[in-house]
Short mmCIF file of the C-alpha atoms (twelve columns), coordinates in Angstrom:
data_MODEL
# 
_entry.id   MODEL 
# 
loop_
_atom_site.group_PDB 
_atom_site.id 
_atom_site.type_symbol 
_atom_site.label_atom_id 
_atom_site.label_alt_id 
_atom_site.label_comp_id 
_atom_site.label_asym_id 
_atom_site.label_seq_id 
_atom_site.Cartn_x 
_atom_site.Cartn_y 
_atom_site.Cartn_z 
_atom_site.pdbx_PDB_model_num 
ATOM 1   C CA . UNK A 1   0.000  0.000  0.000   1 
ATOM 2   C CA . UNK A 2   1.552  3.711  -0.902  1 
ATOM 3   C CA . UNK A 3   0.295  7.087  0.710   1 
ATOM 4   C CA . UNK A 4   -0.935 9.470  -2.251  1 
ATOM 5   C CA . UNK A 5   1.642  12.361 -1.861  1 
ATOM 6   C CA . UNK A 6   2.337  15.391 -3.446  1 
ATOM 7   C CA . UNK A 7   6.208  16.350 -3.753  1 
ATOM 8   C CA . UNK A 8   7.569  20.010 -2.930  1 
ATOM 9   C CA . UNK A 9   11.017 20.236 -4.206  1 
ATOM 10  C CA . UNK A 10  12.688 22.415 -6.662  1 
ATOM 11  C CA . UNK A 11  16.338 21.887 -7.094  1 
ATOM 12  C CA . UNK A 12  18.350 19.700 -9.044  1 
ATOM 13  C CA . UNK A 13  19.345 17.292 -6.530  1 
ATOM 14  C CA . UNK A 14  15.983 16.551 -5.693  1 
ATOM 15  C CA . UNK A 15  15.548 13.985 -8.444  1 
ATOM 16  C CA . UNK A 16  18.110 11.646 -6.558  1 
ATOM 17  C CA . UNK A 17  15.787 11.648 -3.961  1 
ATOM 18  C CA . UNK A 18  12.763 11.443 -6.408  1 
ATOM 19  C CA . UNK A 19  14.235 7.931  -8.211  1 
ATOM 20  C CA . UNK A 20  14.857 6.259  -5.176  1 
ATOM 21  C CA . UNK A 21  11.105 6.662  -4.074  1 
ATOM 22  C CA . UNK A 22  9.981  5.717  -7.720  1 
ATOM 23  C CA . UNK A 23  12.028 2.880  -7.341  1 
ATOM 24  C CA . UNK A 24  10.699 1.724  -4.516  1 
ATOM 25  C CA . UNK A 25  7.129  2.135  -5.729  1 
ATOM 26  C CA . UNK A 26  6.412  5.460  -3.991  1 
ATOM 27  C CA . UNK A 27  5.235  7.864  -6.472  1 
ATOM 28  C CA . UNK A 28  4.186  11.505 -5.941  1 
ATOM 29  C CA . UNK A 29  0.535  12.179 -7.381  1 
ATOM 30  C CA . UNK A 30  1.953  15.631 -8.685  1 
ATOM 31  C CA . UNK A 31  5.259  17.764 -8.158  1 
ATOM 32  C CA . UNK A 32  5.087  21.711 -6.393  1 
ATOM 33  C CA . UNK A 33  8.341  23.134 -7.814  1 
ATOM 34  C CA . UNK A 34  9.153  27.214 -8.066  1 
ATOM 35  C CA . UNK A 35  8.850  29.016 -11.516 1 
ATOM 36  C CA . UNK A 36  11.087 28.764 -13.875 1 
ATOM 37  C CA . UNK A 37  13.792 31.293 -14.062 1 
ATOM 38  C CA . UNK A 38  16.173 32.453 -17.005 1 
ATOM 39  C CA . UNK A 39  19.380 31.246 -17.289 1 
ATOM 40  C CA . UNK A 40  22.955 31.424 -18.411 1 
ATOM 41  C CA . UNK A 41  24.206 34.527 -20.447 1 
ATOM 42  C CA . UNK A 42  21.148 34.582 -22.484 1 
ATOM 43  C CA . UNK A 43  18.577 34.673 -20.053 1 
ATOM 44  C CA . UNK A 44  16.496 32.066 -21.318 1 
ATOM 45  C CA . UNK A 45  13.790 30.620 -19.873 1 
ATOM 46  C CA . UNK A 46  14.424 26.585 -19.218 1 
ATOM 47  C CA . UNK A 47  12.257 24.233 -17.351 1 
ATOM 48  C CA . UNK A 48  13.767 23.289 -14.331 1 
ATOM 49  C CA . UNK A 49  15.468 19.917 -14.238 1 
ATOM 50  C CA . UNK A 50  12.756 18.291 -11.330 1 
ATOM 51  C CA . UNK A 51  10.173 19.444 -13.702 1 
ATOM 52  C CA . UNK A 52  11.461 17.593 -16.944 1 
ATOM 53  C CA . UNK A 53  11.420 14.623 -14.506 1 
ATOM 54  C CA . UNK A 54  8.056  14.435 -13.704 1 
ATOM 55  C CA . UNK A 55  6.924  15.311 -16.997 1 
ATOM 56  C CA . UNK A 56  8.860  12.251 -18.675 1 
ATOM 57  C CA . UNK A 57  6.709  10.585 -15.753 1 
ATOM 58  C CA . UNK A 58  3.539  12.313 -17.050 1 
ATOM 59  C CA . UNK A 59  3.347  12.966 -13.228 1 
ATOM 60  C CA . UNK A 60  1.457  16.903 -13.076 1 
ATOM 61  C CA . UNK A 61  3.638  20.094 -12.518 1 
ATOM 62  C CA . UNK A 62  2.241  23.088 -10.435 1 
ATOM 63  C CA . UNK A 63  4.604  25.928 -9.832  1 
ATOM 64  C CA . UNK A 64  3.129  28.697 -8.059  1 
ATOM 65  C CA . UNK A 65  4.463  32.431 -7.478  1 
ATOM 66  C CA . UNK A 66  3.144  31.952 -3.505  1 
ATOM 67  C CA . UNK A 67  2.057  28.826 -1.742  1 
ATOM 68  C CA . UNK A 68  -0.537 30.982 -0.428  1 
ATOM 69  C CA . UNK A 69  -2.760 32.057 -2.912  1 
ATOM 70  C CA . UNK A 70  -6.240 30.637 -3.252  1 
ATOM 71  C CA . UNK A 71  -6.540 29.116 -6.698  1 
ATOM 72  C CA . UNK A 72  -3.162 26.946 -5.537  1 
ATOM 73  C CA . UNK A 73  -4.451 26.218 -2.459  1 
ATOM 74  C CA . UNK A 74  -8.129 25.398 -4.114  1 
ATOM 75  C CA . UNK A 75  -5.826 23.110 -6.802  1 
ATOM 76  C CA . UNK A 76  -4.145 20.922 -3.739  1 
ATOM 77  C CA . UNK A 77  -7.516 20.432 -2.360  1 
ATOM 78  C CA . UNK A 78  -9.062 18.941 -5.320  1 
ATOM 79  C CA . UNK A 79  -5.835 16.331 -6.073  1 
ATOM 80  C CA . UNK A 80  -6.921 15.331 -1.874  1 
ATOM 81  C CA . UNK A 81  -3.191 13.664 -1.355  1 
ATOM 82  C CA . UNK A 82  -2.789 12.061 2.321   1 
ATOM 83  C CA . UNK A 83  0.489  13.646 2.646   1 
ATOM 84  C CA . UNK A 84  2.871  16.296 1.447   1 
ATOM 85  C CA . UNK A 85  6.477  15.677 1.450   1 
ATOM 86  C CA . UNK A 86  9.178  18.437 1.095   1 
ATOM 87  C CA . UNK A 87  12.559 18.816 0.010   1 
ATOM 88  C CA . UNK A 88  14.396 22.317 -0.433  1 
ATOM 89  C CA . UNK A 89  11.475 23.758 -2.436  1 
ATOM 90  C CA . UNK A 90  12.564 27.356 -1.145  1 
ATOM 91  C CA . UNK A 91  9.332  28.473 0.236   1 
ATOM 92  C CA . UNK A 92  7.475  29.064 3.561   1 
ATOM 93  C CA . UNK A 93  4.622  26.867 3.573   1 
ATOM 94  C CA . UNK A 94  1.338  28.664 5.377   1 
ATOM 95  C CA . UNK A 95  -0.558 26.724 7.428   1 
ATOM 96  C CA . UNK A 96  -4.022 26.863 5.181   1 
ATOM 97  C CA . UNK A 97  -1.227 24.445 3.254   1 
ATOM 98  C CA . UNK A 98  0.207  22.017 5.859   1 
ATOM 99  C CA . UNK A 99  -3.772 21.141 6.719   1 
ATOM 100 C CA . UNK A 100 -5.044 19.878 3.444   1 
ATOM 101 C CA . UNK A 101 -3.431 16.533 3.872   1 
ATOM 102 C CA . UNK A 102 -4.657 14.465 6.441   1 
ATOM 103 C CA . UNK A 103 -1.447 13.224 7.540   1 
ATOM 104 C CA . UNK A 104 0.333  16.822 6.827   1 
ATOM 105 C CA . UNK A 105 3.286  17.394 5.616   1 
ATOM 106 C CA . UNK A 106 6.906  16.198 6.116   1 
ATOM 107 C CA . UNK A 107 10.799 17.722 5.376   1 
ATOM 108 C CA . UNK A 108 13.681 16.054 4.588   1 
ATOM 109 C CA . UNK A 109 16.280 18.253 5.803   1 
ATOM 110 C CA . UNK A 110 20.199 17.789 5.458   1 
ATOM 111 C CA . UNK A 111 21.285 18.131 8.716   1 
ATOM 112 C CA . UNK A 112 21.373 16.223 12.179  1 
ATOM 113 C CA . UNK A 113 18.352 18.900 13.653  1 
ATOM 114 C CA . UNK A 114 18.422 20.989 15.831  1 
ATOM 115 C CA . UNK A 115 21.823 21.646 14.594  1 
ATOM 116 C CA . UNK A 116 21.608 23.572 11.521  1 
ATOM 117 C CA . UNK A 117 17.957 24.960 10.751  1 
ATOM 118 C CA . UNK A 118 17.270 27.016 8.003   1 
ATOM 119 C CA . UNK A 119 18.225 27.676 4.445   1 
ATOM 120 C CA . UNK A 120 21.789 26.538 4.013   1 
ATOM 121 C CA . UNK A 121 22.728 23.666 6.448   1 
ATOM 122 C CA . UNK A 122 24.860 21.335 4.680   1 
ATOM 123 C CA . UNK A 123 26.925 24.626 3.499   1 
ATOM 124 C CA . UNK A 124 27.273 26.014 6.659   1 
ATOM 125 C CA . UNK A 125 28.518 22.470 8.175   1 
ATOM 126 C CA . UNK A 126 31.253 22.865 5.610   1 
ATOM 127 C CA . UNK A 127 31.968 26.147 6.248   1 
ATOM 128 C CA . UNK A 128 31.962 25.477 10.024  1 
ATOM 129 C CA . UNK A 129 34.612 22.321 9.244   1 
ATOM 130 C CA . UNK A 130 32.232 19.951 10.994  1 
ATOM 131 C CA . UNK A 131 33.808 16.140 10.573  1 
ATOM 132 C CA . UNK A 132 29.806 14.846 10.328  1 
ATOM 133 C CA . UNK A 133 26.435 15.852 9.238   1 
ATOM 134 C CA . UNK A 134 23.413 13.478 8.396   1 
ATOM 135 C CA . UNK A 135 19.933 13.981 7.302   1 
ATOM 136 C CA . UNK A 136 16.653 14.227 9.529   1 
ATOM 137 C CA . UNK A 137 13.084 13.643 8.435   1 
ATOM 138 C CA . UNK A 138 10.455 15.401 10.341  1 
ATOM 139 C CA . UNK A 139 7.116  16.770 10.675  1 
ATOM 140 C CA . UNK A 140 6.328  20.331 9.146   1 
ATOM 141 C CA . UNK A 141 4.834  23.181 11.016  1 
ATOM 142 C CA . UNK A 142 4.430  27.025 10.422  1 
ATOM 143 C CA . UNK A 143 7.567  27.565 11.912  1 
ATOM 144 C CA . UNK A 144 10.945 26.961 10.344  1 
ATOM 145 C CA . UNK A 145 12.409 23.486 10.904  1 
ATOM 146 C CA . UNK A 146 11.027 23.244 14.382  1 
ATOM 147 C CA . UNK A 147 9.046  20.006 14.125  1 
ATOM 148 C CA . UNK A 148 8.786  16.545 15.877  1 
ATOM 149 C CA . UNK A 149 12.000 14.082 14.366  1 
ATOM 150 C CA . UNK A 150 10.530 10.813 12.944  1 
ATOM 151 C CA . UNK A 151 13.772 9.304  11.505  1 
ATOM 152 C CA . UNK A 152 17.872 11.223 11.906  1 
ATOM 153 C CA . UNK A 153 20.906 9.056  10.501  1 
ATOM 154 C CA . UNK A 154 24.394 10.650 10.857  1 
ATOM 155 C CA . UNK A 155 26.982 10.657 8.259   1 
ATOM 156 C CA . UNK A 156 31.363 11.662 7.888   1 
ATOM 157 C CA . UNK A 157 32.181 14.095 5.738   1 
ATOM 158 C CA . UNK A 158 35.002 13.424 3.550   1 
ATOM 159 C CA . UNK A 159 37.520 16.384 4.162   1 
ATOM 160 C CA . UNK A 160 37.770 17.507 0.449   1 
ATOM 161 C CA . UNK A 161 33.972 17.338 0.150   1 
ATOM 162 C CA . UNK A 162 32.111 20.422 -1.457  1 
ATOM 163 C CA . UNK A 163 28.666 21.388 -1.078  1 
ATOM 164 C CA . UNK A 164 27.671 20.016 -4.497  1 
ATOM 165 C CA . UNK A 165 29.178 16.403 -3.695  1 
ATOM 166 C CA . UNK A 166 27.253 16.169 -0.224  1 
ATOM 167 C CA . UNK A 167 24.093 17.755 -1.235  1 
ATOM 168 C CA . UNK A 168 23.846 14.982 -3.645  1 
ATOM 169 C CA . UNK A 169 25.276 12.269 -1.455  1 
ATOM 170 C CA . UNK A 170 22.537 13.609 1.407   1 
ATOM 171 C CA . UNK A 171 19.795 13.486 -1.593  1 
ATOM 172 C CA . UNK A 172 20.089 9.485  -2.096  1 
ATOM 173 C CA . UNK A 173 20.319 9.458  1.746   1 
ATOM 174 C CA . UNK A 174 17.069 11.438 2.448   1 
ATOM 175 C CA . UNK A 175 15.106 9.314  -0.377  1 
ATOM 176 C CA . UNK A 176 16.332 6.135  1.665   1 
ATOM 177 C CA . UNK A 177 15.127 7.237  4.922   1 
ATOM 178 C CA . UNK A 178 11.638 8.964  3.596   1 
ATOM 179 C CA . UNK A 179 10.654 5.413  1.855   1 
ATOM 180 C CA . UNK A 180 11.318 3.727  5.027   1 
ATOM 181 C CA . UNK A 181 8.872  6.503  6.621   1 
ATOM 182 C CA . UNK A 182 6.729  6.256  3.660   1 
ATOM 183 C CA . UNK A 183 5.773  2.409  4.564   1 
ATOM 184 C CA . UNK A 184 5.936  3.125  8.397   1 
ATOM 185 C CA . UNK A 185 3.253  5.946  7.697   1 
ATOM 186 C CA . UNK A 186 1.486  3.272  5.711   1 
ATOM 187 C CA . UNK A 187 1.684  0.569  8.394   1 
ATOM 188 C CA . UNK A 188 0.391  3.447  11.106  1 
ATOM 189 C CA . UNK A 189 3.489  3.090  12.647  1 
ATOM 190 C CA . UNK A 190 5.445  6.468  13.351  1 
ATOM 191 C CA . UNK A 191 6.433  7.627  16.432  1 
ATOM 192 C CA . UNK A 192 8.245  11.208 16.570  1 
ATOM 193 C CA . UNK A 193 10.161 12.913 19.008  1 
ATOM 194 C CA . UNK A 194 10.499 16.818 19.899  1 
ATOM 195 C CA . UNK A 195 13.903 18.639 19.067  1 
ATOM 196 C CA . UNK A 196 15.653 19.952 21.662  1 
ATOM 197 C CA . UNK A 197 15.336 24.009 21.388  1 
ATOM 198 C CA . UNK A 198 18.942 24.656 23.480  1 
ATOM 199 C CA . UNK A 199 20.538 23.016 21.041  1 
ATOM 200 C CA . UNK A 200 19.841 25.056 17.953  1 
ATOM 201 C CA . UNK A 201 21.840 26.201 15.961  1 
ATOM 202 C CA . UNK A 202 20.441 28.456 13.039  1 
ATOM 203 C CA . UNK A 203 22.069 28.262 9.607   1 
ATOM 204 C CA . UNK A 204 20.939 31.173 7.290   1 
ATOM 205 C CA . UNK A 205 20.938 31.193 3.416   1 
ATOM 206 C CA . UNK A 206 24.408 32.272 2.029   1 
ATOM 207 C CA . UNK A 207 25.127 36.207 0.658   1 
ATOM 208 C CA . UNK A 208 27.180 37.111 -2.288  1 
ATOM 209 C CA . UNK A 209 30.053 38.678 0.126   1 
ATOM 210 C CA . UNK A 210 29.838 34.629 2.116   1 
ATOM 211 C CA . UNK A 211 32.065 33.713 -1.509  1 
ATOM 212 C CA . UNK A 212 34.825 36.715 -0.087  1 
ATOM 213 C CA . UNK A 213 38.103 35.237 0.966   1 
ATOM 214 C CA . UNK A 214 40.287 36.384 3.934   1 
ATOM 215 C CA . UNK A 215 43.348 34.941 3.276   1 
ATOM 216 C CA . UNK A 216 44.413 36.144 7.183   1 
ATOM 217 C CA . UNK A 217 42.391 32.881 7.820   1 
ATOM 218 C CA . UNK A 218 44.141 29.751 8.325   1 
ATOM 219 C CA . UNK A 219 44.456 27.322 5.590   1 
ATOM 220 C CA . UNK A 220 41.943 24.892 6.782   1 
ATOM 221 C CA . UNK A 221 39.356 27.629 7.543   1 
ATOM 222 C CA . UNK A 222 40.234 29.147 4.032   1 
ATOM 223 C CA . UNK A 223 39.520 25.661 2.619   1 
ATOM 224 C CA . UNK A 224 36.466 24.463 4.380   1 
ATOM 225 C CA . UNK A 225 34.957 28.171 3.043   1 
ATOM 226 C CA . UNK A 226 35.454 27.138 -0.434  1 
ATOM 227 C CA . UNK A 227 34.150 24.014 -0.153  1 
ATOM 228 C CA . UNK A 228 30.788 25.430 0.888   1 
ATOM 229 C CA . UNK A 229 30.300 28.246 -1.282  1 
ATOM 230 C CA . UNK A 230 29.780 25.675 -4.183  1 
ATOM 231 C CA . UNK A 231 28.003 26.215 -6.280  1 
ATOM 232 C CA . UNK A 232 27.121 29.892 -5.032  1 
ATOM 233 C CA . UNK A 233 28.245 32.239 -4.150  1 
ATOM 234 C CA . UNK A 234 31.260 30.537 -5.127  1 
ATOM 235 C CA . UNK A 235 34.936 31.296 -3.569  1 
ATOM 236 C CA . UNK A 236 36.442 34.732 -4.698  1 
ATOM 237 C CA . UNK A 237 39.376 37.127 -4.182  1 
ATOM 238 C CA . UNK A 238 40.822 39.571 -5.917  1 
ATOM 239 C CA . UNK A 239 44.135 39.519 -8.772  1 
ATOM 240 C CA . UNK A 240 44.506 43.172 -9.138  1 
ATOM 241 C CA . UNK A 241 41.460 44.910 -10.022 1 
ATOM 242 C CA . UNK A 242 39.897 41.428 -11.408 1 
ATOM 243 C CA . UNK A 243 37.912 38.864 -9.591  1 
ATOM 244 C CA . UNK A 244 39.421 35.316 -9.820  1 
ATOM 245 C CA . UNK A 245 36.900 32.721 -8.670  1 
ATOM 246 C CA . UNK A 246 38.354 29.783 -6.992  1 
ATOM 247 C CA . UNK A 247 36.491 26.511 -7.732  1 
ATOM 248 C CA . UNK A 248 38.758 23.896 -6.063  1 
ATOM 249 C CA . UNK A 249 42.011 23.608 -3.657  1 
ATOM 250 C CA . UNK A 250 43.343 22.315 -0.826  1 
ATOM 251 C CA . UNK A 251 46.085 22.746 1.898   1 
ATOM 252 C CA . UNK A 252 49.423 22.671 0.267   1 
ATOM 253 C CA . UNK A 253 52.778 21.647 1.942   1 
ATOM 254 C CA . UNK A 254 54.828 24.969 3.118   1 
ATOM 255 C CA . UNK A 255 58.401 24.844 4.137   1 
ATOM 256 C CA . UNK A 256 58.852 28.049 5.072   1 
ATOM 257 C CA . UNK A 257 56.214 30.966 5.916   1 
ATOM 258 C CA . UNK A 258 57.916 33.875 7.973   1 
ATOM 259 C CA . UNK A 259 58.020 37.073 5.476   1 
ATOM 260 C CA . UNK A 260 54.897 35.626 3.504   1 
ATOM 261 C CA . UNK A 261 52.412 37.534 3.823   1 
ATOM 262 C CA . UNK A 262 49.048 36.289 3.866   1 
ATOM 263 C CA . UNK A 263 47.627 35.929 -0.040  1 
ATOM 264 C CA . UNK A 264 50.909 36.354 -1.567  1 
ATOM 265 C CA . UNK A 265 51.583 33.724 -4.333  1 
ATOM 266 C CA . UNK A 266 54.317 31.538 -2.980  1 
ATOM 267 C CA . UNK A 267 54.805 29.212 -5.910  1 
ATOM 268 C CA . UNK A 268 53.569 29.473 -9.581  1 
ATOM 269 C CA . UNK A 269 55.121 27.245 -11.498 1 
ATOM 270 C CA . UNK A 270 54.333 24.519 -13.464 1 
ATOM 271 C CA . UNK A 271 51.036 22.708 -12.110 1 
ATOM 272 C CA . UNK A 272 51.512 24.303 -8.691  1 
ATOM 273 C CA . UNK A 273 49.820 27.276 -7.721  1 
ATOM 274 C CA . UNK A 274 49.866 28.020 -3.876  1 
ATOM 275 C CA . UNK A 275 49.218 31.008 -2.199  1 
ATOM 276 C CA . UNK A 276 50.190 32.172 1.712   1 
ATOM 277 C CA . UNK A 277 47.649 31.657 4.558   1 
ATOM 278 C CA . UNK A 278 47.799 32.346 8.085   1 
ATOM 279 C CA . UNK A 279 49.377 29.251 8.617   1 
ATOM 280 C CA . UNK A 280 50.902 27.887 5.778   1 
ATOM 281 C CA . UNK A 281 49.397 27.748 2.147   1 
ATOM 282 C CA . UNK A 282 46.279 26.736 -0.184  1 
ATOM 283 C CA . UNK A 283 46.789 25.007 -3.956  1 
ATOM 284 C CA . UNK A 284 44.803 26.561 -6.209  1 
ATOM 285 C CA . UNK A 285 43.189 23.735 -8.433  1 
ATOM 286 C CA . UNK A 286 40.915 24.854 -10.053 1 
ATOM 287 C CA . UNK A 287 39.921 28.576 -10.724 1 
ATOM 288 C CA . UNK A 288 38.264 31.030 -13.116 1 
ATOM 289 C CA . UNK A 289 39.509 34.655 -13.833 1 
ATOM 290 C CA . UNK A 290 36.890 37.250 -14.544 1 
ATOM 291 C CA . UNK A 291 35.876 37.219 -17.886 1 
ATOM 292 C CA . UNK A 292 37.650 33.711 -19.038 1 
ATOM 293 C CA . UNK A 293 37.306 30.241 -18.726 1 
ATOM 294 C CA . UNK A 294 37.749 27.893 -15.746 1 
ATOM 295 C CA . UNK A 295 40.857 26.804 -16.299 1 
ATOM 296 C CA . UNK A 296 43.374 23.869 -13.712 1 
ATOM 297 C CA . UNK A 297 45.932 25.568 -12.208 1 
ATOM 298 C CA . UNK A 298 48.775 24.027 -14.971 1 
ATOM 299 C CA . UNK A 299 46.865 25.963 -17.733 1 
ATOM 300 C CA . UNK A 300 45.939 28.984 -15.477 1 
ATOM 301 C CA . UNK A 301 49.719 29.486 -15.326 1 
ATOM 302 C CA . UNK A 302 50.389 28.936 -19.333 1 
ATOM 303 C CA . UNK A 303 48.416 32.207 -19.234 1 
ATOM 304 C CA . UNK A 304 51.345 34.187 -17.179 1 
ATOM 305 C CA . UNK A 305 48.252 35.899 -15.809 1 
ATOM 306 C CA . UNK A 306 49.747 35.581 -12.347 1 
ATOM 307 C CA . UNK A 307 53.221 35.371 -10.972 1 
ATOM 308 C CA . UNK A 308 55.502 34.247 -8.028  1 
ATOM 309 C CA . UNK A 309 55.261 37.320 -5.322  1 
ATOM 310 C CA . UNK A 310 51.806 38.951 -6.546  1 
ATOM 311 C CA . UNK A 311 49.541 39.370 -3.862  1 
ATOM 312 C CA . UNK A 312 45.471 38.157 -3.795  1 
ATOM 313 C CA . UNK A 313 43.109 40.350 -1.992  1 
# 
């Protein structure tokens, strides 16, 4: 027996999460995503990837401006689904919403809650250097993250991780968990227990100036930063009066670091490009100069558009 559910998710990751509960027979009566948006340097308007999903699926699309409008409202009403599961759709959800199901709605969320509520959790574990995270499933209610846990599983993060990599590692996680919910809901056996609220910890949605590097940090702070800007804001400092995006390092080996200062390039030669830290230094991998190409740090160099001794800002 499956629970007639309607989906709320809206990024890309979300269809990880979406074939594992197809695969296991649990599929949503229709998908809520968010409008679609332009694009790329032309601007043009694309369907978003969760909705080419479901349409391959024939499974319905609604993507409303606000959850709380009538005619979407009157629209969930009329479909009558038993439950409404969520996944990073990327809006509040009013509580004329969370009462048309019978058995309401539940989030999976990528963290181990309370740590970690709001918009950007598995980012802000990176950012943080946190050696786990995990993902929680749990009951939805007007206010943000707050409800009851049904199901929490805990998880390492790899140290060179990025948010990309554990969003979608989390993803396949999440759609494991929610089908074992799924058929515990099912069987009319879920129990859920209350978070505690002294142990919050709130982790709001990343800004543009989130990306800025301080290379006064230490190496491992510097690091852990541009592993969870990915995809956006994205890491960036300054060559001169450019911006140069960095898309991927790591700590590099330093023999020597008294008279560095701190985001002067140390070495640029070859395929290593490692600039001064607090501590020690950071290879550039990977990294994008405004206006070009990302480009590895051996063909970054070919360029000569940086040299031993300049300084990053």
């Amino acid at each position: 027996m499956t629970i007639p559910f309607i989906f709320f998710g809206t990024p890309e990751f979300c269809i990880d999460t979406l074939d594992i509960l197809a695969s296991a027979g649990h599929i949503p009566t229709a998908i809520v995503c968010q409008p679609d948006r332009p694009k790329g340097r032309g601007r043009k308007v694309a369907p978003l990837p969760v909705k080419e999903w479901a349409q391959t699926r024939f499974i319905r699309v609604i993507q409303p401006n606000q959850c709380k409008h009538e005619d979407f409202l009157d629209c969930l009403i009329e479909l009558e689904p038993e439950l409404g599961l969520v996944f990073a759709f990327g809006q509040l959800l009013p509580k004329q919403l969370l009462d048309i199901p019978r058995l309401g709605f539940i989030n999976i969320h990528p963290s181990i809650l309370p740590r970690y509520r709001g918009a950007a959790p598995l980012q802000w574990a990176l950012i943080n250097g946190d050696s786990e995270t995990g993902v929680s499933i749990l009951k939805v209610t007007p206010r943000l993250d707050d409800g009851d846990i049904i199901l929490q599983e805990k998880v390492a993060i790899d140290p060179d991780e990025n948010a990309v990599e554990l969003g979608n590692r989390l993803a396949r996680l999440g759609g494991e968990l929610v089908v074992q919910v799924l058929d515990r809901l099912a069987a009319g056996n879920v129990a859920a227990v209350p978070q505690g609220e002294d142990q919050v910890i709130w982790a709001p949605a990343l800004t543009k100036s989130d990306g800025k590097i301080d290379w006064n940090q230490t190496t491992e702070s510097i690091h852990n930063r541009i592993r969870g800007v990915q995809p956006w804001p994205g890491a960036f400092t300054h060559l001169g009066e450019k911006i140069l995006k960095i898309h991927k390092a790591g700590p590099a080996v330093v023999a020597q670091t008294e008279g560095r200062q701190p985001g002067q390039v140390i070495e640029a030669a070859g395929t290593s490009l490692v600039v001064a830290t607090l501590d020690g230094g950071l290879a550039l991998a990977e990294v994008q100069l405004e206006g070009k190409k990302r480009l590895d740090a051996k063909a970054f160099l070919l360029g000569r558009t940086i040299q031993k001794g300049d300084i990053l800002r």
